[in-house]
C-alpha positions as CSV (number, residue, x, y, z in Angstrom):
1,X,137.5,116.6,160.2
2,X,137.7,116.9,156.3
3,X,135.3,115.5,154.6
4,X,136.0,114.6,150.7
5,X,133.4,115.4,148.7
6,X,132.6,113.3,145.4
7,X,130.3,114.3,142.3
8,X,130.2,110.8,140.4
9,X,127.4,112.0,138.1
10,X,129.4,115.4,137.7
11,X,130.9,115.1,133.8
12,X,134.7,115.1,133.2
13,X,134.0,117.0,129.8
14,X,132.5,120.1,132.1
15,X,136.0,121.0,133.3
16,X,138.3,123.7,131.8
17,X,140.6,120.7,130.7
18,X,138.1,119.2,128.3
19,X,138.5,117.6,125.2
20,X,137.6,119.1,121.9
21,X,138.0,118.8,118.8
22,X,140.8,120.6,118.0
23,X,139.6,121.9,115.0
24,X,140.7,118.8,113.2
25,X,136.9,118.4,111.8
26,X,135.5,120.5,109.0
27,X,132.1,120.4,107.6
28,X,129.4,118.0,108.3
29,X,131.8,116.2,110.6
30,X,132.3,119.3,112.8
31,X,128.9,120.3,112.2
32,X,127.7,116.6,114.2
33,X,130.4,116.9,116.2
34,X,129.0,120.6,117.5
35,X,125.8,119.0,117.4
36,X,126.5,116.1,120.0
37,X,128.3,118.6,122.4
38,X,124.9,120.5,122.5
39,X,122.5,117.7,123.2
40,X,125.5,116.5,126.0
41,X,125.0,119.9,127.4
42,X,121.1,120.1,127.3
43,X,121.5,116.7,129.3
44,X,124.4,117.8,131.7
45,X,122.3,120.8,132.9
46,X,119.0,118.7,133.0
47,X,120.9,116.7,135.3
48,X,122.3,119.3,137.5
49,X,119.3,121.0,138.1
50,X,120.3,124.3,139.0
51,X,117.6,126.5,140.4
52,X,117.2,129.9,138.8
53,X,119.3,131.7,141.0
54,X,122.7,129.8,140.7
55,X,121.5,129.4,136.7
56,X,121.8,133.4,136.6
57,X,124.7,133.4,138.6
58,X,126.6,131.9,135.5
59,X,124.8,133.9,133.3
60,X,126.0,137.2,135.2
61,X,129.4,135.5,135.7
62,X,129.8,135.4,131.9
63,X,128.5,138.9,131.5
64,X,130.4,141.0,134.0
65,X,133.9,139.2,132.8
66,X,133.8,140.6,129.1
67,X,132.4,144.2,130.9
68,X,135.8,144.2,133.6
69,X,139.0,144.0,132.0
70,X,141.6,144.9,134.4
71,X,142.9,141.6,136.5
72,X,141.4,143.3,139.9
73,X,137.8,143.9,138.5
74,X,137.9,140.3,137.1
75,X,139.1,138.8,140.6
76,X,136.2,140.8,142.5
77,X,133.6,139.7,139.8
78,X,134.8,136.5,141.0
79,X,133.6,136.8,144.8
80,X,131.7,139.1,144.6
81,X,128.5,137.7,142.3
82,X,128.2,134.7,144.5
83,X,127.9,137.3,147.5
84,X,125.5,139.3,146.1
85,X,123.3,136.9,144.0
86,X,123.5,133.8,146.8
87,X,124.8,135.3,150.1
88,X,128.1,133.4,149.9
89,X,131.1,135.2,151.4
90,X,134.6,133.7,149.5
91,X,137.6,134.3,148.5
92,X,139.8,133.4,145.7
93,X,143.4,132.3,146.0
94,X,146.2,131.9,143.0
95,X,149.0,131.2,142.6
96,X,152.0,133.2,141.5
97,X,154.2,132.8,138.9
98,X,157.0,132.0,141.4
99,X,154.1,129.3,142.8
100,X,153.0,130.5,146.0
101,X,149.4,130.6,147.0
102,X,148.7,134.5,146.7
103,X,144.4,135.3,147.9
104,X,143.6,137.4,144.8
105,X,140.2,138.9,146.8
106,X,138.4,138.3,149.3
107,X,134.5,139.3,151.1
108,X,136.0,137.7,154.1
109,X,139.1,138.1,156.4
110,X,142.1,136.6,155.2
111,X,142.9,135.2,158.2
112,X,140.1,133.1,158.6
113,X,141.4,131.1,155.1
114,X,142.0,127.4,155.4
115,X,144.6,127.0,152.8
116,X,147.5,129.5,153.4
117,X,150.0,127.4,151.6
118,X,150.2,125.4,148.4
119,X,150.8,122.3,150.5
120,X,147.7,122.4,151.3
121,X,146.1,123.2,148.5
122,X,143.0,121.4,147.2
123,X,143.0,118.9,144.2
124,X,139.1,118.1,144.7
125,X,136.8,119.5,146.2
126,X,136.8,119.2,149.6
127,X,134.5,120.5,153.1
128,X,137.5,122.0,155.4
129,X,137.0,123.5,158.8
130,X,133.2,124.3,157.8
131,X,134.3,126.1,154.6
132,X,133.9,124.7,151.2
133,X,136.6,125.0,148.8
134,X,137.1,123.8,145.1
135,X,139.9,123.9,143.0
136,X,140.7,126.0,140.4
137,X,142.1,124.3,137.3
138,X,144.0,125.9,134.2
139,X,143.1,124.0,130.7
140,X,145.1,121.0,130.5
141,X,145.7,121.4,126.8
142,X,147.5,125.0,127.2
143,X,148.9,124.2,130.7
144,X,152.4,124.8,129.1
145,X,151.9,127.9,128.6
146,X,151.7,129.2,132.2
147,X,155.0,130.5,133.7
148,X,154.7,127.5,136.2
149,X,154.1,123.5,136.4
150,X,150.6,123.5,138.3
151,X,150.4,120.2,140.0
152,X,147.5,118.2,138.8
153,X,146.8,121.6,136.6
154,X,145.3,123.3,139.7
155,X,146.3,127.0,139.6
156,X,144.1,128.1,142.7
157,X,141.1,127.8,144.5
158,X,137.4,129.3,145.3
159,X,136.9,129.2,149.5
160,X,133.3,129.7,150.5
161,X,131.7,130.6,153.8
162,X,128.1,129.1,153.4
163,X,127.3,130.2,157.0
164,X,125.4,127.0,157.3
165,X,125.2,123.5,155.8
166,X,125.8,123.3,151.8
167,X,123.6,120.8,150.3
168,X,125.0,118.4,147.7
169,X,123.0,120.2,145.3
170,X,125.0,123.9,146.4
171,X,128.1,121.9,146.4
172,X,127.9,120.9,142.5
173,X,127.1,124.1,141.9
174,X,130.0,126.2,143.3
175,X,132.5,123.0,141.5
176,X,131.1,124.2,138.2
177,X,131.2,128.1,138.7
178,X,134.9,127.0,140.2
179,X,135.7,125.5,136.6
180,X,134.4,128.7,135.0
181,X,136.8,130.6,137.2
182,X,139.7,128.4,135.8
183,X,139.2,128.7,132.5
184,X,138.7,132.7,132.2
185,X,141.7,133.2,134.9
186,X,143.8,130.9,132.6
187,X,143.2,132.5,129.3
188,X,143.9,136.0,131.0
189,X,147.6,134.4,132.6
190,X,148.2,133.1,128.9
191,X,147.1,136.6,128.0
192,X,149.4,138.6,130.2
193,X,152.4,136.1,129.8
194,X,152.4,136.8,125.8
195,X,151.9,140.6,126.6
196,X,155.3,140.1,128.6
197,X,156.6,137.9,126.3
198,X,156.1,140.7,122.9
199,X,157.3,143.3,125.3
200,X,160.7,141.8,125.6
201,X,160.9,141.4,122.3
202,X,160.1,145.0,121.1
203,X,163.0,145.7,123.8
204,X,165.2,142.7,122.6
205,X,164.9,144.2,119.0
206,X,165.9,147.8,120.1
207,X,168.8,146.2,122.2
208,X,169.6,144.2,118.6
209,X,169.3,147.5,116.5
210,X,171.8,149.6,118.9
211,X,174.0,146.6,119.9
212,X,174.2,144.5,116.6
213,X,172.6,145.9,113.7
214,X,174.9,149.6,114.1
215,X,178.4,148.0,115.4
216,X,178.6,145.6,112.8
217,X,178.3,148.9,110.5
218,X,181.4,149.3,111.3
219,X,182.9,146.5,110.1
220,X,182.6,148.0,106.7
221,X,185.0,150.9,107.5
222,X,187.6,148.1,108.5
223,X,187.0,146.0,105.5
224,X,187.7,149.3,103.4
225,X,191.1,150.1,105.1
226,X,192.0,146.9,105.5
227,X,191.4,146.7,101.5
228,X,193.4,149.7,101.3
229,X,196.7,148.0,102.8
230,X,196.5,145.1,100.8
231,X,196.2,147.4,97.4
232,X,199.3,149.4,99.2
233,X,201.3,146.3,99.6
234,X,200.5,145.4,96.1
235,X,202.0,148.5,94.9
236,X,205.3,147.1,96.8
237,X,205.5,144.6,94.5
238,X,208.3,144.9,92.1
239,X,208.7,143.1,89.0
240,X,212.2,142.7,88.4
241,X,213.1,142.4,91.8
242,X,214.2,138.5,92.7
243,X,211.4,138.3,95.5
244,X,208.5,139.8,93.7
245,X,207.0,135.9,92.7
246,X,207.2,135.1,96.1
247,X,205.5,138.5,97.5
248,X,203.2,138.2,94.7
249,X,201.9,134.8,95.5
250,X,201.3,136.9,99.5
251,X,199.8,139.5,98.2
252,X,197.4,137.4,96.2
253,X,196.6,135.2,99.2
254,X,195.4,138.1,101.2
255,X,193.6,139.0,98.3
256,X,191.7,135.8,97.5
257,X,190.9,135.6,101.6
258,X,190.0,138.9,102.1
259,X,187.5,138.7,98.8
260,X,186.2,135.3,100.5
261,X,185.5,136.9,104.0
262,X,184.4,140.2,102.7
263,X,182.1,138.4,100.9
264,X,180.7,136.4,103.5
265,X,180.3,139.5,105.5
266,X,178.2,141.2,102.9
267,X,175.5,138.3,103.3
268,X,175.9,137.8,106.9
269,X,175.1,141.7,107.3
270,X,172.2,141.7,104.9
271,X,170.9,138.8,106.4
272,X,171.3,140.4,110.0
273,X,169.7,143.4,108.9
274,X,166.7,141.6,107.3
275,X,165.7,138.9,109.3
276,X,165.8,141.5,112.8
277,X,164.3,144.2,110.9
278,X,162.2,146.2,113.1
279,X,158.9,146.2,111.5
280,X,158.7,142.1,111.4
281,X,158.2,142.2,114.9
282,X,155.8,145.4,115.5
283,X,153.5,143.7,112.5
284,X,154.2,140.1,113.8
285,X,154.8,138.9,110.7
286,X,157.1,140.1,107.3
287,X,157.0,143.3,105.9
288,X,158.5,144.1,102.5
289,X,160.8,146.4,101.6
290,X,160.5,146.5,98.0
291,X,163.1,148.0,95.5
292,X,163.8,147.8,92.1
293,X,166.4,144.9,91.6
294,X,168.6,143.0,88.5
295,X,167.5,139.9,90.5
296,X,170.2,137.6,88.6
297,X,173.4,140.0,89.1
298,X,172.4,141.4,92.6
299,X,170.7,138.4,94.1
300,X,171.8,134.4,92.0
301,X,175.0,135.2,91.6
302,X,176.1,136.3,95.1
303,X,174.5,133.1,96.7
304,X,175.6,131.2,93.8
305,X,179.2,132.6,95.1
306,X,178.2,132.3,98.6
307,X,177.7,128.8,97.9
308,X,180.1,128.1,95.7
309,X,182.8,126.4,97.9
310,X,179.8,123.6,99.1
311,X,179.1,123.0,95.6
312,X,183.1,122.4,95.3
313,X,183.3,120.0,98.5
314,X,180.3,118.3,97.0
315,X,181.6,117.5,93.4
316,X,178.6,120.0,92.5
317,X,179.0,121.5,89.0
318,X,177.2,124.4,88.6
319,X,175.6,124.8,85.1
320,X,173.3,127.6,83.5
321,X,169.7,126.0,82.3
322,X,167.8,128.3,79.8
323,X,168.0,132.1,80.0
324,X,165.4,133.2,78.1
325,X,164.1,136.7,79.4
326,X,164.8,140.3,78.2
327,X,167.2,142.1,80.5
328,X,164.1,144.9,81.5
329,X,162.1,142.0,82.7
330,X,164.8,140.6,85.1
331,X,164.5,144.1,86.6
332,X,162.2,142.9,89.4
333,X,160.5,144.8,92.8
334,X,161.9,142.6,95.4
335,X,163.0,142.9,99.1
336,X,166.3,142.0,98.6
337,X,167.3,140.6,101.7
338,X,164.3,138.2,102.0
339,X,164.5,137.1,98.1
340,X,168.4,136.6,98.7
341,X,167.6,134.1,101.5
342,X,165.3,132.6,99.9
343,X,167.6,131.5,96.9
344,X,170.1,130.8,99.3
345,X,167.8,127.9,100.5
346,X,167.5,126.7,97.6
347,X,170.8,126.5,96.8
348,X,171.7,125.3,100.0
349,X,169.2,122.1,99.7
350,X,171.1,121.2,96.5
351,X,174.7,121.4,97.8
352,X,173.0,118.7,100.5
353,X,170.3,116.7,98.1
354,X,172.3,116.8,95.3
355,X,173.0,113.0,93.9
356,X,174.5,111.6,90.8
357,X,171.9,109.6,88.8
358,X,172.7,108.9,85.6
359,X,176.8,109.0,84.9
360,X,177.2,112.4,84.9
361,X,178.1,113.6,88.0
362,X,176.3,115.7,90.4
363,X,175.0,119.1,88.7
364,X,173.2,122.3,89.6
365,X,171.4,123.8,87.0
366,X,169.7,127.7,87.3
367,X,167.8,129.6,84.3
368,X,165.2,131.4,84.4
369,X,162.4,132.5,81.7
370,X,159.9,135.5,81.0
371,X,156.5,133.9,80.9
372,X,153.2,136.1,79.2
373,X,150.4,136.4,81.5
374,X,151.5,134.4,84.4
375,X,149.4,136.1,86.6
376,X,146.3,136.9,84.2
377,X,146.3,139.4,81.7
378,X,149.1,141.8,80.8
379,X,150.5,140.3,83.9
380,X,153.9,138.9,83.2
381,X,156.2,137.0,85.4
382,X,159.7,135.7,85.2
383,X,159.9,131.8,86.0
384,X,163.3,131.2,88.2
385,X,164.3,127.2,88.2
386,X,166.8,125.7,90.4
387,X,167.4,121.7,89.5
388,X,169.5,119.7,91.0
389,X,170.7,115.6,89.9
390,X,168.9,113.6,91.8
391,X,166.1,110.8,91.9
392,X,162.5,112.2,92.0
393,X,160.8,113.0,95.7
394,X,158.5,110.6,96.9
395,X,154.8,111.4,95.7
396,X,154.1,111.4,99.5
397,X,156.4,113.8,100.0
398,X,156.3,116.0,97.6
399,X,152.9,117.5,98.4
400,X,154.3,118.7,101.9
401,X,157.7,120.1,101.0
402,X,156.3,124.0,102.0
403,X,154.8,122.8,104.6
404,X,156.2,123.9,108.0
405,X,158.4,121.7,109.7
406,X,158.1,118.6,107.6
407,X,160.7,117.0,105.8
408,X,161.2,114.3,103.8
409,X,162.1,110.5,103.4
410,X,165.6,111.3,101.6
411,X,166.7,113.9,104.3
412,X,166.5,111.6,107.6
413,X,170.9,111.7,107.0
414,X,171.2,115.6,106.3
415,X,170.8,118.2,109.2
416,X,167.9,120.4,108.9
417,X,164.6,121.8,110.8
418,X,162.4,121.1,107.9
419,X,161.7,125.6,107.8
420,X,163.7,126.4,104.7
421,X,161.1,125.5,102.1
422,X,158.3,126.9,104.7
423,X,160.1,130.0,104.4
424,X,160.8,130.0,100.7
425,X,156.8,129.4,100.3
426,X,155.9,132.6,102.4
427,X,158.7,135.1,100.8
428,X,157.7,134.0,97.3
429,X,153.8,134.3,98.1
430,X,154.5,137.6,99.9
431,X,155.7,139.5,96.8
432,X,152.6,138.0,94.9
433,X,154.8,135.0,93.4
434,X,154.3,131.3,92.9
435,X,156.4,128.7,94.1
436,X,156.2,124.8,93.1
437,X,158.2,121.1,93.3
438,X,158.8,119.7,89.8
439,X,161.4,116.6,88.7
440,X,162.2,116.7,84.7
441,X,165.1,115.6,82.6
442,X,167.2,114.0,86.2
443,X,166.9,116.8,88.0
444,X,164.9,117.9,91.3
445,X,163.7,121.6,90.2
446,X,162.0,124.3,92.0
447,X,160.1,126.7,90.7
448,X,159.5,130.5,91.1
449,X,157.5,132.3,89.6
450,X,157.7,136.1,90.2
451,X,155.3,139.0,88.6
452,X,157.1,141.4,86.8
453,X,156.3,145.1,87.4
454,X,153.8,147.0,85.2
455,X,155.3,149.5,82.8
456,X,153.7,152.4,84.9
457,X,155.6,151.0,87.8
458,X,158.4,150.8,86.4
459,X,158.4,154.1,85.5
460,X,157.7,155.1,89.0
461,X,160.6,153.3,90.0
């Protein structure tokens, strides 16, 4: 007959699920905080009373599972110190990521196990069949990140053969070193789930490289021929013949649509190419490439063009703000993929934020400015300003707008993730720049602030 067995004086914070805090303390907060946690300890361990041979049986336990890496090793560590140190044959049973109840090793045949299926296995400790088992919990705060729903978080369980009676004392004991066997066992599933997970993407990138990133190469070579015929029918046209307005006005058409969706093609490529650039994902983060760019004619202009028909459907007009910078210093060392998109946000938040505030109409305004020492001395930057119409962001908000996945009070009606500024931030900070919320003269501006290269760099260039 089973017989339930109950630690009331056995702390909730002990198990692999307990709280913390979170790191949301800094400080002298976190410091008391730390503090508290150590005296609870001190008392929990008083109260447990562990003689000195189960104490170095957690000792050893924590030893031998940063010495054994390899999932095996760490599964006979397991079994095998409570054999050797205490005389306990056991066994340790997981489950899969398909859920079934797998024995991961054992000092004792697996046909003597109690549980042999996740129906029965145990949520508290329990005495079954004159075997103690205990359940093996994952940490309830990263329980997501398993490739399975554990019911009541329980992932497995630690079967003992005490060949004899267990007192209450041994029982407590073998709950706690069961918790200790959760918590490692969950951080090594977490581990091996993302070592899966950045495998497929290393693949999923190749896979993108030969099946997106070199077809859509080919697209160009249409686009060229395709040019080619319209120029040919052009060529058709004949000026004193009766029908030449009419095939004019065709051949114009294609012209204007084939500029508009060549167009778009050149940014969707350069976007493609950037974003699932190889070397993001090996590094885990962006990588640079840097080369020498006229950042107003290779990189404002496009977008502004690129964006030019949402500025139309929004009764946008586009105006220039103050262009005060010699042409060498709008030479800039940019990635130009990443600094494109990153103007492209921008200009993208204005054809949707963009608001008519004092009679004039809706307005976009872009200049741009060298500034002396922006970065200390004889280090110059170029100051880029986007501004659009619009009444000033809320204090509250403004001192979040980089911030990932916020977003304002005045964009509950417009689409959006709250990422674009987020991304803007790290892009801008990445090539050394400066980026900043401003409202002056009407207008909503942001500000970049990039360096300009040194003259030796330049010349390098």
């Amino acid at each position: 007959m089973a017989d339930k067995h109950k630690n009331d004086h056995a702390p909730a914070e002990d198990r692999a699920d307990a709280p913390a805090c979170g790191g949301r303390l800094s400080g002298a907060a976190l410091e008391d905080h730390i503090r508290m946690r150590v005296l609870q300890k001190v008392e929990d361990y008083r109260r447990y009373e562990f003689p000195p041979a189960q104490s170095r049986t957690l000792n050893i336990f924590f030893d031998l599972v940063q010495e054994f890496e390899s999932e095996e090793d760490f599964h006979a560590v397991c079994v095998m110190v409570p054999k050797v140190i205490l005389g306990f044959d056991a066994a340790l049973f997981l489950l899969t990521p398909s859920s079934e109840l797998e024995c991961a090793y054992s000092t004792m045949p697996q046909e003597d196990a109690v549980c042999r299926s996740t129906n029965h296995l145990p949520s508290v400790p329990s005495c079954l069949q004159g075997r103690f088992c205990a359940p093996i919990r994952g940490n309830r705060r990263f329980i997501d990140q398993l490739p399975f729903a554990p019911k009541d978080d329980v992932i497995g369980y630690l079967e003992v053969d005490p060949k004899g009676k267990l007192t209450p004392q041994d029982q407590l004991f073998l709950e706690k070193f069961a918790n200790r066997i959760g918590f490692q066992q969950h951080l090594r599933m977490i581990h091996g789930a993302n070592h899966d997970h950045l495998q497929f993407i290393r693949n999923l990138v190749k896979d993108i490289g030969h099946n997106v990133i070199v077809p859509n190469m080919y697209f160009k070579l249409y686009f060229n021929r395709l040019r080619r015929r319209i120029d040919e029918l052009g060529e058709l046209v004949v000026p004193e013949c009766g029908d030449s307005d009419e095939l004019h006005k065709v051949h114009q058409n294609l012209l204007d649509q084939y500029d508009e969706i060549a167009r778009h093609y050149e940014q969707t490529s350069l976007y493609l190419e950037t974003l699932l650039r190889q070397s993001h994902f090996e590094k885990g983060h962006y990588v640079l490439e840097r080369r020498t760019c006229h950042l107003p004619s290779m990189i404002i202009d496009p977008q502004l063009a690129q964006n030019a028909g949402r500025f139309r459907e929004n009764a946008i007009r586009v105006e220039q703000g103050e262009r005060d910078a010699p042409d060498e210093a709008l030479h800039l060392q940019v990635d130009v993929g990443l600094m494109a998109q990153v103007f492209s946000n921008l200009f993208s938040n204005a054809a949707k934020y963009a608001e008519e505030v004092d009679g004039t109409g809706k307005r976009l305004v872009v200049g741009w400015r060298h500034v002396s020492e922006a970065f200390g001395a004889d280090a110059d930057g170029v100051c880029f300003r986007v501004g659009s119409s619009g009444n000033p962001v809320a204090e509250a908000d403004s001192a979040q707008l980089f911030e990932a996945g916020y977003r304002g009070q005045n964009s509950t009606e417009q689409a959006g993730t709250g990422h674009g500024l987020y991304f803007v931030r790290q892009i801008v900070e990445l090539h050394g720049g400066k980026v900043w919320y401003e409202h002056d003269d009407g207008l909503n501006t942001f500000v970049v602030v990039l360096p300009v290269p040194a003259r030796t760099e330049e010349a390098g260039s």
